[in-house]
MIKOL-24040 format. One record per residue (C-alpha): residue number from 0; residue in three letters; x, y, z. Coordinates in steps of 0.2 Angstrom, whole numbers. Layout:
<site ketor="NUM" lomar="ALA" x="X" y="Y" z="Z"/>
...
END
This chain:
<site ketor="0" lomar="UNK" x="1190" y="-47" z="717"/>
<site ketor="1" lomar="UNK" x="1175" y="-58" z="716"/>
<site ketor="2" lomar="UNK" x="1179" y="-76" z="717"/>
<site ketor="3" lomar="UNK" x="1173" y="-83" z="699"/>
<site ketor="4" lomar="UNK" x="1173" y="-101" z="705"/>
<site ketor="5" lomar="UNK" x="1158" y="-96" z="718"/>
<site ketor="6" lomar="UNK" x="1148" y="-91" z="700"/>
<site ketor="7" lomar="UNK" x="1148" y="-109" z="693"/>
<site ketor="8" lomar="UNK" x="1134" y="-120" z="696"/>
<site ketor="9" lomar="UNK" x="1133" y="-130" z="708"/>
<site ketor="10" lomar="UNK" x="1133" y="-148" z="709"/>
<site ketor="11" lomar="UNK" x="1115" y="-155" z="715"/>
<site ketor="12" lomar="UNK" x="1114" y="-172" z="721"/>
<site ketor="13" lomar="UNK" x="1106" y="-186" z="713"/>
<site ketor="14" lomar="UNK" x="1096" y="-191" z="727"/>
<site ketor="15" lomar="UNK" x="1088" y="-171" z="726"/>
<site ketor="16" lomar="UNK" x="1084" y="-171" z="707"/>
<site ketor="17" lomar="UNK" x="1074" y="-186" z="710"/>
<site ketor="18" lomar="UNK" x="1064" y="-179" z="726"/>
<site ketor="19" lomar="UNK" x="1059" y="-160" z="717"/>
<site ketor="20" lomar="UNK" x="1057" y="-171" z="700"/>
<site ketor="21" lomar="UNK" x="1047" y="-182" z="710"/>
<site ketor="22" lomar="UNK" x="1034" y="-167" z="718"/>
<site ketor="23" lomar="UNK" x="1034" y="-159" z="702"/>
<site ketor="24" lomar="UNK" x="1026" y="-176" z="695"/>
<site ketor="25" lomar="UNK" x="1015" y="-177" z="709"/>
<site ketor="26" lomar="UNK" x="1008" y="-160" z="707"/>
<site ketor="27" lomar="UNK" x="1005" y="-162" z="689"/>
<site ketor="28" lomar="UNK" x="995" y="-179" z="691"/>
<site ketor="29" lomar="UNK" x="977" y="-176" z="688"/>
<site ketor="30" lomar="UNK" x="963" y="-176" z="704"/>
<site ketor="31" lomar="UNK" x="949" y="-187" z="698"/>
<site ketor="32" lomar="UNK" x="937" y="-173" z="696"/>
<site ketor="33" lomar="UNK" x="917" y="-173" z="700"/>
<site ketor="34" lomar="UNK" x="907" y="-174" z="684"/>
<site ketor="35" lomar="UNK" x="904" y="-159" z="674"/>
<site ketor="36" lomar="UNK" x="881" y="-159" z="680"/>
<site ketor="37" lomar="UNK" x="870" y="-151" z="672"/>
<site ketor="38" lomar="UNK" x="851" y="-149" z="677"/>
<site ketor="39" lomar="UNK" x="838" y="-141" z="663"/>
<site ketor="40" lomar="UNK" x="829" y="-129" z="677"/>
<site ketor="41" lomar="UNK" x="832" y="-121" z="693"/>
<site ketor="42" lomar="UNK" x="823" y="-132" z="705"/>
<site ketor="43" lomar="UNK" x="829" y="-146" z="696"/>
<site ketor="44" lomar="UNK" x="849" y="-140" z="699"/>
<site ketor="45" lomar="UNK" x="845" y="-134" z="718"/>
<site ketor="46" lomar="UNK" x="840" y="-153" z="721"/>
<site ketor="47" lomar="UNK" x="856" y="-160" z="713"/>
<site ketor="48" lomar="UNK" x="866" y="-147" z="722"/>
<site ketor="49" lomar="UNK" x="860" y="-157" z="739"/>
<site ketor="50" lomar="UNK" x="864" y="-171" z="733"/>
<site ketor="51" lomar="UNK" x="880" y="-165" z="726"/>
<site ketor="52" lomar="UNK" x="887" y="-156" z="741"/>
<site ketor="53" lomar="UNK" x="904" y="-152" z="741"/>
<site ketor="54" lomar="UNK" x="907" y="-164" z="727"/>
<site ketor="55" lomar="UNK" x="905" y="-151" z="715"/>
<site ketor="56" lomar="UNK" x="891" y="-138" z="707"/>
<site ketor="57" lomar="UNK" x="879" y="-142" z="693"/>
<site ketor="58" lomar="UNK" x="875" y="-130" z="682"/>
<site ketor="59" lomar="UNK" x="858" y="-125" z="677"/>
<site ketor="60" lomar="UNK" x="852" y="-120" z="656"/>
<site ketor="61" lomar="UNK" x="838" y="-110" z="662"/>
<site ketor="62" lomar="UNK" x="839" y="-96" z="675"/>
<site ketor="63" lomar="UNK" x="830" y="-81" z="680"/>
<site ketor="64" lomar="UNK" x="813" y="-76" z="668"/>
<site ketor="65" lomar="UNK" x="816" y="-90" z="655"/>
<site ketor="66" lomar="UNK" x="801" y="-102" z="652"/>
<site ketor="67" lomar="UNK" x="807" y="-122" z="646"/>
<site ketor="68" lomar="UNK" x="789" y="-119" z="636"/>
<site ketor="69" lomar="UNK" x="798" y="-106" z="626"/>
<site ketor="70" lomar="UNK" x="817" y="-106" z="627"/>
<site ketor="71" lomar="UNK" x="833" y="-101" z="617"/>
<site ketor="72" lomar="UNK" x="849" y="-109" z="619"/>
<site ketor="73" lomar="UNK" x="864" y="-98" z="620"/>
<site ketor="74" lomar="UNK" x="880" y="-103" z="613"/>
<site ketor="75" lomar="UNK" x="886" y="-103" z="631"/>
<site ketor="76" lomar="UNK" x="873" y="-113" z="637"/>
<site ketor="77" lomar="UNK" x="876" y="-124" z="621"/>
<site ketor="78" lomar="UNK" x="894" y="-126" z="627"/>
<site ketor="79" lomar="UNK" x="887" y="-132" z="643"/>
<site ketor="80" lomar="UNK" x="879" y="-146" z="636"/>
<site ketor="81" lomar="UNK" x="893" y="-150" z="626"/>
<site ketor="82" lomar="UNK" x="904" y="-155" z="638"/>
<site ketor="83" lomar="UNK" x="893" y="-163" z="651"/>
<site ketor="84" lomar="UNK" x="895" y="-179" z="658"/>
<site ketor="85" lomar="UNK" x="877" y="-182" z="665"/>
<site ketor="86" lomar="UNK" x="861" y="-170" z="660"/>
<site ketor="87" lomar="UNK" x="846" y="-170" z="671"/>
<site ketor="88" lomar="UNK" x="830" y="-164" z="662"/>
<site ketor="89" lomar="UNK" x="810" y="-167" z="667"/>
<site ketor="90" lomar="UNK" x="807" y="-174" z="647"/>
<site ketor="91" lomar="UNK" x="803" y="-169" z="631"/>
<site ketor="92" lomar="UNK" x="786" y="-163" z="638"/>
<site ketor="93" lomar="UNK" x="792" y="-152" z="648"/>
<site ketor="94" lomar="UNK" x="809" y="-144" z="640"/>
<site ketor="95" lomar="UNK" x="803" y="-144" z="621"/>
<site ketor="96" lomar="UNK" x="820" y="-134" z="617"/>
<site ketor="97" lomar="UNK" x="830" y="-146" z="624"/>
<site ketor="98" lomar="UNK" x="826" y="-160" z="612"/>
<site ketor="99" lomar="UNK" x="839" y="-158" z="597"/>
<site ketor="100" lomar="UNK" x="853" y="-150" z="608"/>
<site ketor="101" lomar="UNK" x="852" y="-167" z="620"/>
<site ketor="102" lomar="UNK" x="855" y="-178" z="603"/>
<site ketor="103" lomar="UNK" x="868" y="-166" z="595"/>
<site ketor="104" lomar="UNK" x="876" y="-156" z="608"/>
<site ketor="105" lomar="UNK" x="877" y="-168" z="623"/>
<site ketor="106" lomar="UNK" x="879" y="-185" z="615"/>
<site ketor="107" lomar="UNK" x="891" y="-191" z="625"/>
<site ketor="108" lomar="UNK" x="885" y="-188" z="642"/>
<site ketor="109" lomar="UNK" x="872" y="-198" z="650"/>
<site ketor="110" lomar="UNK" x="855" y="-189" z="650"/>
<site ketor="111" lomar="UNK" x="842" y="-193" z="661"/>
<site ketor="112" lomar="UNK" x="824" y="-189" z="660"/>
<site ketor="113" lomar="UNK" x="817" y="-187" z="677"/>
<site ketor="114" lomar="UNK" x="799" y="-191" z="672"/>
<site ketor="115" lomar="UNK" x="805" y="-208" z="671"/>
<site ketor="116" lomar="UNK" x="809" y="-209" z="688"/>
<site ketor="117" lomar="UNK" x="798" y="-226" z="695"/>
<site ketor="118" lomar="UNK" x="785" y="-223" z="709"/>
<site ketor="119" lomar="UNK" x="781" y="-205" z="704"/>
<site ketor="120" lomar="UNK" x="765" y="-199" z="707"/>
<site ketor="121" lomar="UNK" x="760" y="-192" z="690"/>
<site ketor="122" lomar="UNK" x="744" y="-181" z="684"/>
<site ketor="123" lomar="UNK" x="735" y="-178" z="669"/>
<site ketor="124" lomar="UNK" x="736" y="-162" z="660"/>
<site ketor="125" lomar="UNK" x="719" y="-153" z="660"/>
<site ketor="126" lomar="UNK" x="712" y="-143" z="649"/>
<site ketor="127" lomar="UNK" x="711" y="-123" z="651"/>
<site ketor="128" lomar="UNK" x="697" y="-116" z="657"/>
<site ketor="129" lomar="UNK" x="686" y="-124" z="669"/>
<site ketor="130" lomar="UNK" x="690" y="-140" z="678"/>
<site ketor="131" lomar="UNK" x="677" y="-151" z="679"/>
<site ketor="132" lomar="UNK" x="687" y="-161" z="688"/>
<site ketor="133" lomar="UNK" x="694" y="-158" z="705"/>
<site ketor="134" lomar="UNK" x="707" y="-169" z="711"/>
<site ketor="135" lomar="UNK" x="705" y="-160" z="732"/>
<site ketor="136" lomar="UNK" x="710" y="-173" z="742"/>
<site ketor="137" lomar="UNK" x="713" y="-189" z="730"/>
<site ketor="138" lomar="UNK" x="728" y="-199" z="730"/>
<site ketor="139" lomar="UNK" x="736" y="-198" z="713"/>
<site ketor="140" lomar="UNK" x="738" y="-212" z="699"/>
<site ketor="141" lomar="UNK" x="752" y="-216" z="690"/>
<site ketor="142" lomar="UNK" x="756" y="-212" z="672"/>
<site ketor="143" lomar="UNK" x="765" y="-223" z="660"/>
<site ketor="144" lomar="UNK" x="781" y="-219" z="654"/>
<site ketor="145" lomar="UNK" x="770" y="-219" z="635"/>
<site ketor="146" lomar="UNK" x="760" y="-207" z="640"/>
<site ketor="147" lomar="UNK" x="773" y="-194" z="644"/>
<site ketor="148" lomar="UNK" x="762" y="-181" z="632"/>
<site ketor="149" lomar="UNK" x="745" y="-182" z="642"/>
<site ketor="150" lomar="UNK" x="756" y="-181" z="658"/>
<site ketor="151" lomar="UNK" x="758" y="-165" z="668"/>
<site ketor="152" lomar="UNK" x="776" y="-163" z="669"/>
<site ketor="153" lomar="UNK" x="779" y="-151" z="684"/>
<site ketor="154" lomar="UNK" x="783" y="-165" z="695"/>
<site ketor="155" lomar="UNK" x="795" y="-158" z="708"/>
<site ketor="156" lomar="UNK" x="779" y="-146" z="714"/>
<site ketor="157" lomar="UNK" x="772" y="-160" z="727"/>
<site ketor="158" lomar="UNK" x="785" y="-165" z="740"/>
<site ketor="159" lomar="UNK" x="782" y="-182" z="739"/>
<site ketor="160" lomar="UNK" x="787" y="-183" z="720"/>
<site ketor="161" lomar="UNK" x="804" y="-171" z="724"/>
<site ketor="162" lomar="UNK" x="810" y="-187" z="739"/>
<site ketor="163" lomar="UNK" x="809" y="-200" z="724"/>
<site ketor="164" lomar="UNK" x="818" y="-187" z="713"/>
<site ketor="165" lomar="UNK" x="832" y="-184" z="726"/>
<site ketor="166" lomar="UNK" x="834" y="-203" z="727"/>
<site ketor="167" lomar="UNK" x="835" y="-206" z="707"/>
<site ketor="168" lomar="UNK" x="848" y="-191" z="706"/>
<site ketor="169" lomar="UNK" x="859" y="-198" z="718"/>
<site ketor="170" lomar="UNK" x="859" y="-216" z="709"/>
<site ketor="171" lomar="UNK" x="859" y="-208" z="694"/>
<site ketor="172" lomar="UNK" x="878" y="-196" z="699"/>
<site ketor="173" lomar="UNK" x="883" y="-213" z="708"/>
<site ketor="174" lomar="UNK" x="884" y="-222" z="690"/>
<site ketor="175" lomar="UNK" x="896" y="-207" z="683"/>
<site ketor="176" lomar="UNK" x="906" y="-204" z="698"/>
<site ketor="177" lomar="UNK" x="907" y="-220" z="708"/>
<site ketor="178" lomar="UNK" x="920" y="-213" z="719"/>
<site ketor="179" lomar="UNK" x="909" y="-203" z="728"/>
<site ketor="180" lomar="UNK" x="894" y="-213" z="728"/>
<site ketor="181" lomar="UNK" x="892" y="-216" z="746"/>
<site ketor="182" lomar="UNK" x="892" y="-197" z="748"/>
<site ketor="183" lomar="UNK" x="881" y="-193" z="735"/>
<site ketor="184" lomar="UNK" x="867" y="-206" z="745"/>
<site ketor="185" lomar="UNK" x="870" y="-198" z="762"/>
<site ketor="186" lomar="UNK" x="866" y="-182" z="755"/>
<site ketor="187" lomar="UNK" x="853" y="-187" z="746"/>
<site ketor="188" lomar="UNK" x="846" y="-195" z="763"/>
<site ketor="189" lomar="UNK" x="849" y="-175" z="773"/>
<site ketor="190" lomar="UNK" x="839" y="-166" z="757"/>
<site ketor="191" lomar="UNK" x="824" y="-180" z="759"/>
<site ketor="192" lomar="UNK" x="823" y="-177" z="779"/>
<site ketor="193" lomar="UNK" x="823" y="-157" z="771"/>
<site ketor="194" lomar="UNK" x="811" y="-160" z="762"/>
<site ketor="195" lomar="UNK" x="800" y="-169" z="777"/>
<site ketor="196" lomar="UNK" x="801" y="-156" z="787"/>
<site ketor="197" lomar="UNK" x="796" y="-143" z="773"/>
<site ketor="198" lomar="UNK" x="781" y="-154" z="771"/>
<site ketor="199" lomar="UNK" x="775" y="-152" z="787"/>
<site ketor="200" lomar="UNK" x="778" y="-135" z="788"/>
<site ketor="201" lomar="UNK" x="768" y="-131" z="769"/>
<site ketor="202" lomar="UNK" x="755" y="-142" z="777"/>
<site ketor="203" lomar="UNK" x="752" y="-134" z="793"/>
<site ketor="204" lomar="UNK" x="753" y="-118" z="785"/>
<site ketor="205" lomar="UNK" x="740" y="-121" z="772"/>
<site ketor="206" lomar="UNK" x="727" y="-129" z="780"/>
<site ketor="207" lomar="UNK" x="718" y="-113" z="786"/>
<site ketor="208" lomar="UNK" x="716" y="-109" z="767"/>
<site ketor="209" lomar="UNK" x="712" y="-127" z="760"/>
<site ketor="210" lomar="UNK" x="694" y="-123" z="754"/>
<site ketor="211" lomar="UNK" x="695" y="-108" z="746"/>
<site ketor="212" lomar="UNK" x="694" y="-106" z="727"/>
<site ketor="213" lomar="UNK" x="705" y="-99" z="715"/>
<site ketor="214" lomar="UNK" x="711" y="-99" z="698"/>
<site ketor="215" lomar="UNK" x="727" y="-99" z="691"/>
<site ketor="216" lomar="UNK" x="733" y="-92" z="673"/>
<site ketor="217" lomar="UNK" x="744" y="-105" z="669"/>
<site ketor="218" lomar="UNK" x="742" y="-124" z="676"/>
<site ketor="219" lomar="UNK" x="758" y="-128" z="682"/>
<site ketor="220" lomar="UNK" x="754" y="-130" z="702"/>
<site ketor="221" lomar="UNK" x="741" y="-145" z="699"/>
<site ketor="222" lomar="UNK" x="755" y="-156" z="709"/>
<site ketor="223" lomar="UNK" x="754" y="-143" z="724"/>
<site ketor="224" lomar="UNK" x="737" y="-140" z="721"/>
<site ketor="225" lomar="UNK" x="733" y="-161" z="723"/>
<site ketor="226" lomar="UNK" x="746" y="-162" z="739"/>
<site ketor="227" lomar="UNK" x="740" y="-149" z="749"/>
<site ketor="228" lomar="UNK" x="722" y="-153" z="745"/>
<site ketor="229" lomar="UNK" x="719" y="-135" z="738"/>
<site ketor="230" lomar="UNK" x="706" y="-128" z="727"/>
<site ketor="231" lomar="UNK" x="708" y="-123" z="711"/>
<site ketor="232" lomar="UNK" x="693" y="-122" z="700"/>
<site ketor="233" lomar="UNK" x="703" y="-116" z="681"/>
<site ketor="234" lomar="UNK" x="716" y="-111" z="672"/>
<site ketor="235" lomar="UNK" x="718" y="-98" z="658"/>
<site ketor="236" lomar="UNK" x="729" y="-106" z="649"/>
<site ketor="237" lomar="UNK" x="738" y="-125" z="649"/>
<site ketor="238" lomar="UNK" x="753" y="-120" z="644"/>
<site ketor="239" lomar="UNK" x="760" y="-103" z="637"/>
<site ketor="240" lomar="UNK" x="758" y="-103" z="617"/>
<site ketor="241" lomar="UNK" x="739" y="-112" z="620"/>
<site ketor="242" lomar="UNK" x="727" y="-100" z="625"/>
<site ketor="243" lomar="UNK" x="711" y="-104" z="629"/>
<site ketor="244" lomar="UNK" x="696" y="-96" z="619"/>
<site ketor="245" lomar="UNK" x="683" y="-83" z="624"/>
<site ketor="246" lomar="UNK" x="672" y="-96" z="626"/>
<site ketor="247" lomar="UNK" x="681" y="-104" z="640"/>
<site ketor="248" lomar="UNK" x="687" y="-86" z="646"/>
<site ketor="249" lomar="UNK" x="667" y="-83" z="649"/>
<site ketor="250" lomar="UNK" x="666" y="-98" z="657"/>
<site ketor="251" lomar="UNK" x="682" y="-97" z="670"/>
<site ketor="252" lomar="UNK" x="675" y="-79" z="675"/>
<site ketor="253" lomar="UNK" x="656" y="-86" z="678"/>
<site ketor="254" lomar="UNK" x="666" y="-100" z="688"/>
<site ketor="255" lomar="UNK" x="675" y="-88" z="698"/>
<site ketor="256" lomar="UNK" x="659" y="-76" z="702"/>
<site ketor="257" lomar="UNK" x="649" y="-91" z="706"/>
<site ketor="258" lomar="UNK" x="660" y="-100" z="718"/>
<site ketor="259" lomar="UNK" x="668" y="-85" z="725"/>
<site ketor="260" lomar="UNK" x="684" y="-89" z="720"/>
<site ketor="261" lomar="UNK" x="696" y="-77" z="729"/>
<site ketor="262" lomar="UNK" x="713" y="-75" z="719"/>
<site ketor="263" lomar="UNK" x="718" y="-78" z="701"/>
<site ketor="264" lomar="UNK" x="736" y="-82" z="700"/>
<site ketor="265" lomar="UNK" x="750" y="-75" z="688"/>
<site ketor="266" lomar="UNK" x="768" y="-80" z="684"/>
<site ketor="267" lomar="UNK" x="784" y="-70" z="684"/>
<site ketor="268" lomar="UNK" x="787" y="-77" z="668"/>
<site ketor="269" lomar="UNK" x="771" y="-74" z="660"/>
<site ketor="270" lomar="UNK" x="764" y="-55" z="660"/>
<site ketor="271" lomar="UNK" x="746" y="-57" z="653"/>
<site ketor="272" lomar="UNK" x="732" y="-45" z="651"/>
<site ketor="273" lomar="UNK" x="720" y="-59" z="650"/>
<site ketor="274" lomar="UNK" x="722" y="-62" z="670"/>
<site ketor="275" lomar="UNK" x="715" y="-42" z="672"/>
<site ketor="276" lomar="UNK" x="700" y="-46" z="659"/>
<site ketor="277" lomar="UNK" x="695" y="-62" z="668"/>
<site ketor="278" lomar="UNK" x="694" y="-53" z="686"/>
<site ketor="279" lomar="UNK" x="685" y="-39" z="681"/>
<site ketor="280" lomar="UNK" x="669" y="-37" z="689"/>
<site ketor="281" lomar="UNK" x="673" y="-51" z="701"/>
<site ketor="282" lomar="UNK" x="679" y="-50" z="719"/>
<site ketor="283" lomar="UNK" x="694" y="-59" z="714"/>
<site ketor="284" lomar="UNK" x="710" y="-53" z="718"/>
<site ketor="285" lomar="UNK" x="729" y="-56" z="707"/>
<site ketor="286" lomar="UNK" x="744" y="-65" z="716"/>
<site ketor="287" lomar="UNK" x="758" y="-70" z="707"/>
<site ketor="288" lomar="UNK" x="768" y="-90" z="711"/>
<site ketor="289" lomar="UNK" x="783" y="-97" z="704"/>
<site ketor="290" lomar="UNK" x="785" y="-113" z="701"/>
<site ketor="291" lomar="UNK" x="803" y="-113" z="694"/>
<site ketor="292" lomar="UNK" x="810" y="-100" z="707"/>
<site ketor="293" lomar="UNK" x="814" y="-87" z="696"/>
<site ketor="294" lomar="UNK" x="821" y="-72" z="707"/>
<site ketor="295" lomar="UNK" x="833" y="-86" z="716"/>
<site ketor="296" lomar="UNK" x="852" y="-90" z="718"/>
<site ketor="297" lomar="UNK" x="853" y="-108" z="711"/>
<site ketor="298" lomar="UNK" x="861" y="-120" z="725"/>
<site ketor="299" lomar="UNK" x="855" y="-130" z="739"/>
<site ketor="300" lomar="UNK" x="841" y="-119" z="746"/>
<site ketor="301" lomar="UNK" x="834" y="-111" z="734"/>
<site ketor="302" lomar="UNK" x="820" y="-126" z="730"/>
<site ketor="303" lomar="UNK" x="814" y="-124" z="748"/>
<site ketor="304" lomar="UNK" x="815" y="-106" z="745"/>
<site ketor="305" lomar="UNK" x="805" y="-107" z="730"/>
<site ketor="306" lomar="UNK" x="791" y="-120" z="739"/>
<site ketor="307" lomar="UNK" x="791" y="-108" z="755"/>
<site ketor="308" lomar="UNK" x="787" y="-94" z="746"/>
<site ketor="309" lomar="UNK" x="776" y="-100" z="735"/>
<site ketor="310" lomar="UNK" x="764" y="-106" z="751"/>
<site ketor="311" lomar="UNK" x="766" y="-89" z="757"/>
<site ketor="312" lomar="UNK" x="758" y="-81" z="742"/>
<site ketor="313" lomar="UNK" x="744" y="-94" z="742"/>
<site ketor="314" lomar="UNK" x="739" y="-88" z="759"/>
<site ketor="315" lomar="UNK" x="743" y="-72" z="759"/>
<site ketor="316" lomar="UNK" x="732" y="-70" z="744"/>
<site ketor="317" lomar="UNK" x="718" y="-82" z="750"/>
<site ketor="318" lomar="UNK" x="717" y="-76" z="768"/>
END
């Protein structure tokens, strides 16, 4: 017969109660968490993601094919935004989309535009067609913050510009999460030293090309272009939805016969027919760049990725 005294619960002592109660309490306390990042485009969110290291992942609105000239949101992405802490975009310029959904959507994280950064070099826009002026080997001048809409907003392109971003990043994450502040500025100091020795490596590898004309459909690698003393003589277009008129088509394709150039450039993200048109009956040849690394994994790597293989297009295509 089973002894019906050896069913009954047993007495547990205080002293126990108090230790598993106090675990369970542990356990359940909350881990002050790394702030919920988010970066407006690819090379934008690989940067952070340096800065961040094992902090935590930002996460990025615009991957793959998308253009911040002409962008949807998704309700996904819109969830995103809504519960950010910090938002890092290049400026209203730039992201057009992002305007309304950073005033609505994301009013209570802290939103930083990184065209404010101070001490960035900044350009101004040109106008499709031919350039009449060619910034080859001139140091650049700076932009006011008020004239954000004449200023060429691709500023992560020219190495030097990308340093004084990594630094404004790691400021910026060190006001939302003070806690790891002293990380977030080490890292930030590893991605610059990266980014020196990506420098030296574009340069070298350009130099052979540096005088040798081309033209590009859409002008977003003036920032390359004026860091690596390169050569572009026009663009087809300024920016996707402004195309430039026959007038200034005639004129690019004269310019390209007459000094030679060698290679019009296209974008992943922009599959024109005009590129075709302007070549014909010209020695020049098509190349495509990417300046917002389009076929890459977001992370850490995937903005000297994108710069590397960029350079490696220029001269392929020019050589």
């Amino acid at each position: 017969m089973h002894n019906i005294a050896s069913h009954r619960p047993r007495r547990i002592a205080k002293h126990t109660v108090y230790a598993v109660s106090g675990l369970a309490l542990t356990l359940c306390m909350p881990v002050s968490a790394a702030p919920k990042v988010v970066a407006s485009l690819m090379p934008i969110q690989s940067l952070i993601a340096g800065v961040m290291g094992d902090a935590g992942t930002p996460a990025v609105i615009i991957q793959g094919y998308g253009s911040p000239h002409v962008y949807s949101l998704r309700p996904s992405e819109a969830a995103t935004l809504s519960h950010a802490d910090i938002v890092f975009w290049i400026g209203r310029s730039m992201e057009t989309f992002l305007q309304k959904p950073l005033s609505t959507l994301a009013r209570k994280a802290q939103v930083v535009a990184l065209l404010d950064t101070e001490g960035l070099i900044l350009l101004p826009n040109r106008e499709a067609g031919v350039w009449e002026v060619d910034y080859h080997g001139e140091q650049g001048s700076a932009v006011g913050s008020h004239a954000h809409a004449r200023t060429d907003p691709h500023i992560w392109l020219a190495p030097v510009n990308a340093k004084l971003l990594v630094d404004e990043i790691a400021k910026q994450l060190g006001k939302v999460d003070a806690a790891n502040a002293t990380t977030y500025r080490r890292n930030a100091l590893e991605v610059s030293r990266r980014i020196d020795t990506l420098e030296r490596d574009l340069r070298s590898q350009l130099q052979p090309v540096q005088a040798i004309p081309y033209a590009v459909f859409h002008d977003s690698f003036q920032y390359f272009e004026h860091h690596f003393g390169l050569h572009a003589v026009g663009s087809l277009t300024l920016s996707p939805d402004r195309m430039a008129g026959a007038r200034r088509l005639r004129e690019l394709r004269e310019t390209i016969k007459e000094r030679g150039a060698r290679c019009v450039f296209s974008e992943p993200q922009f599959k024109s027919a005009l590129i075709k048109t302007v070549i014909e009956g010209t020695n020049a040849r098509r190349g495509v760049l990417d300046p917002l690394g389009a076929g890459l994994r977001p992370g850490p790597g995937a903005y000297f990725e994108m710069m590397r293989a960029n350079a490696a297009a220029i001269v392929d295509c020019l050589s």
